[in-house]
C-alpha positions in Angstrom: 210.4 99.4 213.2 211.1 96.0 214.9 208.4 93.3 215.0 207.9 92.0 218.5 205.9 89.0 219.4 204.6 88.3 223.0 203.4 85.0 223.9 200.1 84.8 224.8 200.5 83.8 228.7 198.8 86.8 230.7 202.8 87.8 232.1 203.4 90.3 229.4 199.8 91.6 229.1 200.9 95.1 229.5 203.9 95.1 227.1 201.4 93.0 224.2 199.0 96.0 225.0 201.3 98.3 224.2 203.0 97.0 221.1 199.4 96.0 219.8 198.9 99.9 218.8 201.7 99.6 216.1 200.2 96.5 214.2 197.2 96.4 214.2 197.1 93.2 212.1 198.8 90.5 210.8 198.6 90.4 207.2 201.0 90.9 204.4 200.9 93.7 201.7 203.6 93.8 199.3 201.8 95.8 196.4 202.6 99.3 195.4 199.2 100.8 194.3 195.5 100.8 195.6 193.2 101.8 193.2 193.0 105.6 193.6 196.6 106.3 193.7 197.8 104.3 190.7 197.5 106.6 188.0 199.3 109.5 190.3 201.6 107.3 191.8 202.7 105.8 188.6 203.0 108.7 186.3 205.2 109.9 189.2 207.5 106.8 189.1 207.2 106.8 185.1 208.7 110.7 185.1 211.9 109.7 187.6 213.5 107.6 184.7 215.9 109.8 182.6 214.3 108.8 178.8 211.0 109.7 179.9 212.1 112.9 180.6 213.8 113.1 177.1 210.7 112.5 175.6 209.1 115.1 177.7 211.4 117.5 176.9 211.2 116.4 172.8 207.9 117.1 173.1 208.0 120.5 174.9 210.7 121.5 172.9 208.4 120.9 169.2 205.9 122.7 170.8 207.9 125.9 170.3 207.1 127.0 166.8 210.8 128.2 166.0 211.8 124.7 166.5 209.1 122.7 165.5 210.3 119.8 163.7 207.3 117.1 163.4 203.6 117.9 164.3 203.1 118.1 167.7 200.6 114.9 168.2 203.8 112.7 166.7 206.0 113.5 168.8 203.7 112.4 171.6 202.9 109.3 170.4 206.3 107.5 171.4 205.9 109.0 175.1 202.3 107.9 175.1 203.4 104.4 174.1 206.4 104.2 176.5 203.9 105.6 179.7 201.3 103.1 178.7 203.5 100.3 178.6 205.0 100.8 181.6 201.7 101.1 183.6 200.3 98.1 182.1 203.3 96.3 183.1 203.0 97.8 186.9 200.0 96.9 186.9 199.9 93.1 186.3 202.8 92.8 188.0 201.0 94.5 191.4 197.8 92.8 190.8 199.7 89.5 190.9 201.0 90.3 193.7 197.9 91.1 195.2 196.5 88.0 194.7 199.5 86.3 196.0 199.3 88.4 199.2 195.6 87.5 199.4 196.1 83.6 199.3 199.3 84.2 202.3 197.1 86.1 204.4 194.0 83.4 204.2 196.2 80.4 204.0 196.3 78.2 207.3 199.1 78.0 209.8 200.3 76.1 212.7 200.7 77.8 216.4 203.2 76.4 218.3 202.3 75.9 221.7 203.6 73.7 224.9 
């Protein structure tokens, strides 16, 4: 969607009316996660890259016990390590951008006007 802006002269009341509906606000939100649908969200992210899913299937496949190679809990742990990783890195890097959002949206501007 387009972003309009109306200037705030009474002419265009109906159009600014209309276009209000769509934003609602004017803030900025770059981040990913909120705090309920991080772990979903993530583990859903962390399962689309191809060596996670070679993991996965590693681990499937030794719990088969005609193929069993290592015990089961080892070959989880380098999957386990990878996932855990990876969300602890998503996760900084979303809550600094959080923050960053948060000092955009409450810093002070100028309004140009005639």
């Amino acid at each position: 969607k387009w972003r309009i802006v109306f200037p705030n002269n009474g002419r265009q009341w109906k159009d600014w009316k209309q276009a209000s509906t769509f934003y609602s606000g004017n803030r900025i939100q770059t981040t990913k996660y909120t705090w309920l649908t991080f772990l979903p969200r993530n583990v859903f992210e962390q399962f689309h890259r191809l060596g996670n899913l070679y993991f996965v299937f590693l681990v499937v496949l030794n719990w088969c016990p005609q193929v069993k190679v290592f015990h089961k809990e080892i070959t989880m742990l380098p999957l386990l390590v990878v996932l855990l990783a990876s969300m602890i890195k998503d996760a900084v890097e979303d809550y600094k951008k959080y923050r960053f959002d948060k000092r955009i949206n409450f810093s002070k501007t100028r309004v140009y006007d005639k």
